[in-house]
KOLMIMAR-851811 format. One record per residue (C-alpha): x, y, z; residue in one letter. Coordinates in steps of 0.25 Angstrom, whole numbers, padded with zeros to 4 digits, always signed. Example, Ala and Ser with C-alpha at 12.3 -4.5 7.8 and 13.67 -1.06 7.14 Angstrom:
<pavexs>
+0049-0018+0031A;+0055-0004+0029S;
</pavexs>
This chain:
<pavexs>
-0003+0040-0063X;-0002+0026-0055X;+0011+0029-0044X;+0012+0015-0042X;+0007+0002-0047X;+0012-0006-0033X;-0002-0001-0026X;-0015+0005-0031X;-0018+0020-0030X;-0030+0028-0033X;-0029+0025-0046X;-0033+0012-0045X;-0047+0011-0038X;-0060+0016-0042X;-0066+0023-0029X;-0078+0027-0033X;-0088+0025-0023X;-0079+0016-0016X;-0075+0016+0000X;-0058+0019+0002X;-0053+0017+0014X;-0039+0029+0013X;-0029+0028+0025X;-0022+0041+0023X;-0011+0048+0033X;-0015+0061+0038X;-0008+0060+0054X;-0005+0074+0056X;+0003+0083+0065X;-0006+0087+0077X;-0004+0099+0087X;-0001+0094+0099X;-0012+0102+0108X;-0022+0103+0099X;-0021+0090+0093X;-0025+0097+0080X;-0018+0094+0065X;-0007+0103+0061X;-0002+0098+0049X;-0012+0090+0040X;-0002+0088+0029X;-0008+0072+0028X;-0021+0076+0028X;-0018+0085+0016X;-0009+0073+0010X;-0022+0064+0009X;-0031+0073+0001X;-0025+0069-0013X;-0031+0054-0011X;-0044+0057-0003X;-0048+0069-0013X;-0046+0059-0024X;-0055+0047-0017X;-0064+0058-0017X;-0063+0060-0031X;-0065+0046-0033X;-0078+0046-0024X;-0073+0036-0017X;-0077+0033-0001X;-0066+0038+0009X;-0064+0032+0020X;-0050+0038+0028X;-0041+0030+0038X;-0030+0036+0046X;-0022+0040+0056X;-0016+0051+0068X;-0006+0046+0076X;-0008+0034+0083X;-0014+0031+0097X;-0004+0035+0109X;+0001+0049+0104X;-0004+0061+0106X;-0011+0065+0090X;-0020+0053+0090X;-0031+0060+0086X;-0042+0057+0078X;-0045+0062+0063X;-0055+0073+0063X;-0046+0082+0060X;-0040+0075+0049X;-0052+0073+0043X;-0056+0089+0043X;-0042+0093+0036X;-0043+0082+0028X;-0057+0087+0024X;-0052+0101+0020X;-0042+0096+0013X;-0049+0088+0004X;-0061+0099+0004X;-0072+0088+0007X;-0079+0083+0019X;-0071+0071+0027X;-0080+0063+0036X;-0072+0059+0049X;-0076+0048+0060X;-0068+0043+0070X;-0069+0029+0069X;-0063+0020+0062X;-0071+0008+0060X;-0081+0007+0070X;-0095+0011+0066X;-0095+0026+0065X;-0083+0025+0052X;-0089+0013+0047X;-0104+0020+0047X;-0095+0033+0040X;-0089+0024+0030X;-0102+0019+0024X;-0108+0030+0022X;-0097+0037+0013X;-0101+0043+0000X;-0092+0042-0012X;-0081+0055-0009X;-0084+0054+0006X;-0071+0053+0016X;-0071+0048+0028X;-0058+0049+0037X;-0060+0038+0050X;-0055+0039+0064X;-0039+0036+0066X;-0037+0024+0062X;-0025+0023+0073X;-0037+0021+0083X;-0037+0006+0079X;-0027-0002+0087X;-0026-0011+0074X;-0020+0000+0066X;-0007+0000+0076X;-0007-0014+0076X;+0009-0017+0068X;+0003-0028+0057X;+0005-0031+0042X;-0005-0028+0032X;-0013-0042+0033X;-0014-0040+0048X;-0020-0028+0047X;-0029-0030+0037X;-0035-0039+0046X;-0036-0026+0056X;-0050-0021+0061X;-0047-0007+0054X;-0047-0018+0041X;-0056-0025+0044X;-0066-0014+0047X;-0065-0004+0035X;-0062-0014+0024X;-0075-0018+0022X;-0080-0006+0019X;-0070+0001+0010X;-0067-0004-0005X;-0052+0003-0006X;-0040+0006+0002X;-0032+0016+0000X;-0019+0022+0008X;-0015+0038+0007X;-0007+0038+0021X;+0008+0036+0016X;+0013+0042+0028X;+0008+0029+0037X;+0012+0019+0026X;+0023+0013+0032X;+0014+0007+0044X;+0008-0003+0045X;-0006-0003+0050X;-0019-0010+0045X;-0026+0007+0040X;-0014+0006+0032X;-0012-0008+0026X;-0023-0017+0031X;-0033-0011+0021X;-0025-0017+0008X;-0027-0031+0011X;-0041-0029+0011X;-0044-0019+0001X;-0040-0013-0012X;-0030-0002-0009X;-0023+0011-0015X;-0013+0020-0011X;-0019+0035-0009X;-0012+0046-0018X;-0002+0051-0008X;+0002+0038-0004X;+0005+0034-0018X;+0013+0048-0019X;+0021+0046-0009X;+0027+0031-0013X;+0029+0038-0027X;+0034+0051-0024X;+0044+0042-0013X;+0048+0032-0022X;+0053+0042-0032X;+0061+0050-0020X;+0067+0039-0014X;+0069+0029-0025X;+0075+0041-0036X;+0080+0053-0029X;+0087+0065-0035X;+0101+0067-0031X;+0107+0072-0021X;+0095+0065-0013X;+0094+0070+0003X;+0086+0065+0015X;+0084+0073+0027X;+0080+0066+0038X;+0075+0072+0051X;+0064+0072+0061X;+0063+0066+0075X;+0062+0051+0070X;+0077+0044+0070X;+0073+0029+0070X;+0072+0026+0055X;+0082+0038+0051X;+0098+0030+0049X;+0089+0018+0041X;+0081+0030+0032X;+0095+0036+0031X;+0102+0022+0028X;+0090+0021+0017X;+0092+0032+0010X;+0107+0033+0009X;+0110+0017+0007X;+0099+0016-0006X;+0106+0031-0012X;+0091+0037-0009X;+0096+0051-0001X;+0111+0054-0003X;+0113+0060+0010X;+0103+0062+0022X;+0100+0075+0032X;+0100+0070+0045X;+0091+0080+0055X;+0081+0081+0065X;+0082+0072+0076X;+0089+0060+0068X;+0099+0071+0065X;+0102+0073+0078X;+0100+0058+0082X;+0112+0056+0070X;+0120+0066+0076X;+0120+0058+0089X;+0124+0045+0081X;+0135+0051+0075X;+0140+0058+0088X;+0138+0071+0090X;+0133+0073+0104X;+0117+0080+0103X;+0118+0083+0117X;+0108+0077+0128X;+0096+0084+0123X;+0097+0079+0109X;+0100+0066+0113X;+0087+0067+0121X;+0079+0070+0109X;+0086+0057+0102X;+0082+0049+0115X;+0073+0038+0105X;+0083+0036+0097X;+0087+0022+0100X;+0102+0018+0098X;+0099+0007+0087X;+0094+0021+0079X;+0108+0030+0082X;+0116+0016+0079X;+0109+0017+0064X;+0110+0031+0063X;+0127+0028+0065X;+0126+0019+0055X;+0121+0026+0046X;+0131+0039+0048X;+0143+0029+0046X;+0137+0024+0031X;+0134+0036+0028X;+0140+0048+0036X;+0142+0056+0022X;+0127+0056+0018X;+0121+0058+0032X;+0121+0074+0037X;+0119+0077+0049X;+0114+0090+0054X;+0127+0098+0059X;+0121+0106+0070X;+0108+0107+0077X;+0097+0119+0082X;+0094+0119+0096X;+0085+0128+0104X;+0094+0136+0113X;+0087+0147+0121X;+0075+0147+0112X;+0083+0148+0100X;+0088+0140+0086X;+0102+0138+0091X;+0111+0130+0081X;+0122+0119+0087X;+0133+0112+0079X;+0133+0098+0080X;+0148+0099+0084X;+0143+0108+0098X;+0133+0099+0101X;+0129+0092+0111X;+0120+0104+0115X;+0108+0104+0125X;+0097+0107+0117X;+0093+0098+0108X;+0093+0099+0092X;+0081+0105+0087X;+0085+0107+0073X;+0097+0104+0063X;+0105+0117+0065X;+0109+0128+0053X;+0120+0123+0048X;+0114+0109+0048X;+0102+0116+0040X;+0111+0122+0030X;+0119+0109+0027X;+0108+0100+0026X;+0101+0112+0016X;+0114+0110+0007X;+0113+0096+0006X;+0097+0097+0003X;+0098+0109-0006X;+0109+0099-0017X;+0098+0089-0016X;+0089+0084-0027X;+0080+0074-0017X;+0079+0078-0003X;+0071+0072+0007X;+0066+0076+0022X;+0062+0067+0032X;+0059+0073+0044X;+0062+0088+0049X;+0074+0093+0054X;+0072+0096+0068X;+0060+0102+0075X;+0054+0112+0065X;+0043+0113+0072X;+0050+0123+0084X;+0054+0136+0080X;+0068+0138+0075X;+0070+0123+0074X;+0062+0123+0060X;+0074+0128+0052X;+0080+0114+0050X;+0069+0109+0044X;+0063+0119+0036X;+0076+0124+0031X;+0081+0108+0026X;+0067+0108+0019X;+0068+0123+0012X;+0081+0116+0007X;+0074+0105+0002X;+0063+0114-0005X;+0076+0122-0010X;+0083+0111-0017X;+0081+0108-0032X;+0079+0094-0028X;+0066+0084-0023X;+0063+0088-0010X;+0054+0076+0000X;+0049+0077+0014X;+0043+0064+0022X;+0036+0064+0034X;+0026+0071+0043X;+0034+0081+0051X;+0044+0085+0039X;+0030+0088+0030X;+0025+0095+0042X;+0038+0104+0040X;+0038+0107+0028X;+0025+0113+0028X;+0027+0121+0041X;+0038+0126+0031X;+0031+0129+0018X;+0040+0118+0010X;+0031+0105+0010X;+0026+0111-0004X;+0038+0114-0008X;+0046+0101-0007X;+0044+0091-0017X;+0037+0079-0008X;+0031+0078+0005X;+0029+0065+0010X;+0019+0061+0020X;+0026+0049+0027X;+0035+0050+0038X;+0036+0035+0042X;+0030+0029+0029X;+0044+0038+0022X;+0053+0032+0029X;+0048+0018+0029X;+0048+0021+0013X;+0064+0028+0014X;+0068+0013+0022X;+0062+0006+0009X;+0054-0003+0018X;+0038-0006+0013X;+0026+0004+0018X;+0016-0005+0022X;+0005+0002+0017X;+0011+0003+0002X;+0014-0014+0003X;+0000-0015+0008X;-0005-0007-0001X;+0003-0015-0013X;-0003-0027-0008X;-0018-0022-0009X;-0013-0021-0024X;-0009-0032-0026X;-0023-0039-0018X;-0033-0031-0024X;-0027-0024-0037X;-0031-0010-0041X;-0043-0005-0050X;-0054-0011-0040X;
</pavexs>
């Protein structure tokens, strides 16, 4: 069945014997001190459209990413290419070069239903470079591997709203498609966001504030969410903007937090003070222990680590009446012991309830599967960014460059 006639798909191409280049997503989680993978929930993600460019004996060539030079899990891809091997059950070649000699040497002498995964692309300066999609179809990545692919396709949602010449230089050059879980996701988001079941609820958490008030603004102004959760370290960055004193330690924790973002976050309470909820206490660590503090006892000198009980059992009401909820980001830091509940509990309630249940980014995955519930809710997306860009109605670059190549090239090459 086509999902969309604005881009091609799989559907579209014959790939038989034919060189694709696939730019997929699979930055993982790493253990700090080992630097080894400890979720490979994006590797496991891409396997639908490799295993079907297998089937079409096509010749895969892989492009992607791990972080990004400067931090500490800039790795290479070796690893990713040995779970991306067992989870496809077939051999994955790996070289880590992009396109120097060694990969371009590799990619001539693929077979029909070989894969290739190449080095990280982020080792190109040219792949940081901010430019548009004509600029960067000009980039040396571009210029480079376009010669010797025939197809283009894009699987890595989850990088789609950046813009960056492995990701939209390739569709000025070449026939392009989306990959299957790229395709899925646009569907499956356009259905959630554009025709949600009522009552509709957004939880919103995590460590990252900056886009928070204009997500919340989006989705209560166009009748998307009909009330929003407000947790994590943007609950407690609220709590500061409408007053309540988090204590010197919590403030510390909220230090990046600019005041142009707590000004947006006050705006936003004033409109719509009714729909927003705000947690109504907080879990600190105390001696070594889960202890919970009303918000109307605070400041305290420990920092919120968690939304606290009562907090947990209000939101779990709300969530539990809902026919569409949505999760963005955990609670508070599920990843310390005792200071999972919040999380874990908000998304037992959202498994629980009769309704639609949807969860969007790396970290919130990455709980729900420490948790047992990422199979049990109805949709996982793989974007953190690329969702919120999509949630703030503004375009992915990748889908409009892939729309482009469409309209360039056509399908059925």
């Amino acid at each position: 069945m086509r999902i969309t006639k604005d881009f091609n798909t799989l559907d579209d191409f014959d790939f038989k014997d034919r060189t694709v280049l696939l730019r997929v997503d699979i930055n993982c989680p790493l253990d700090r001190s080992s630097l080894r993978i400890i979720n490979d929930a994006r590797v496991r993600s891409t396997v639908p459209t490799v295993r079907e460019l297998i089937g079409k004996r096509a010749k895969v060539v892989i492009l992607a990413h791990q972080s990004r030079k400067g931090k500490w899990d800039f790795i290479g891809l070796d690893q990713h290419a040995l779970l991306l091997s067992r989870n496809l059950n077939a051999p994955v070649k790996y070289v880590n070069d992009i396109i120097g000699a060694e990969a371009k040497k590799a990619i001539s002498g693929l077979k029909a239903g070989d894969v290739l995964l190449l080095g990280n692309v982020r080792e190109l300066d040219c792949e940081s470079v901010i430019a548009d999609m004509s600029e960067h179809a000009e980039s040396e990545l571009v210029r480079e591997l376009s010669p010797l692919a025939d197809y283009y396709v894009c699987d890595a949602f989850g990088a789609s709203h950046r813009s960056q010449c492995s990701l939209v230089g390739f569709p000025a050059k070449m026939p392009s498609a989306s990959g299957r879980l790229m395709a899925r996701e646009i569907y499956s988001l356009k259905t959630i966001f554009g025709r949600p079941r009522r009552p509709s609820v957004f939880i919103l958490g995590g460590a990252k504030f900056e886009d928070v008030p204009a997500m919340i603004d989006s989705v209560l102004r166009d009748g998307i969410a009909d009330s929003v959760i407000v947790a994590g370290l943007a609950g407690n960055a609220f709590l500061l903007a409408r007053g309540v004193d988090i204590g010197e330690a919590g403030r510390k924790v909220l230090a990046d937090v600019t005041e142009e973002n707590f000004q947006a976050a006050r705006r936003v309470l004033s409109i719509y003070s009714e729909k927003i909820l705000l947690p109504v206490d907080a879990a600190v660590e105390r001696n070594g222990k889960r202890v919970c503090v009303s918000t109307g006892d605070m400041p305290t000198p420990e920092p919120a680590l968690d939304i606290g009980d009562q907090s947990i059992d209000k939101f779990s009401k709300v969530i539990l009446s809902s026919k569409t909820s949505f999760m963005s980001g955990p609670a508070g830091m599920f990843e310390k012991p005792g200071f999972e509940e919040g999380t874990r509990r908000l998304m037992a309630a959202m498994v629980e309830s009769s309704g639609l249940s949807v969860l969007g980014g790396g970290h919130t995955a990455g709980a729900a599967e420490r948790f047992d519930l990422a199979d049990r809710v109805s949709y996982v997306s793989t974007g953190g960014g690329a969702l919120e860009t999509f949630i703030l109605r503004e375009p992915l670059p990748v889908i409009e460059a892939l729309k482009y190549s469409k309209k360039k090239f056509g399908p059925y090459h």
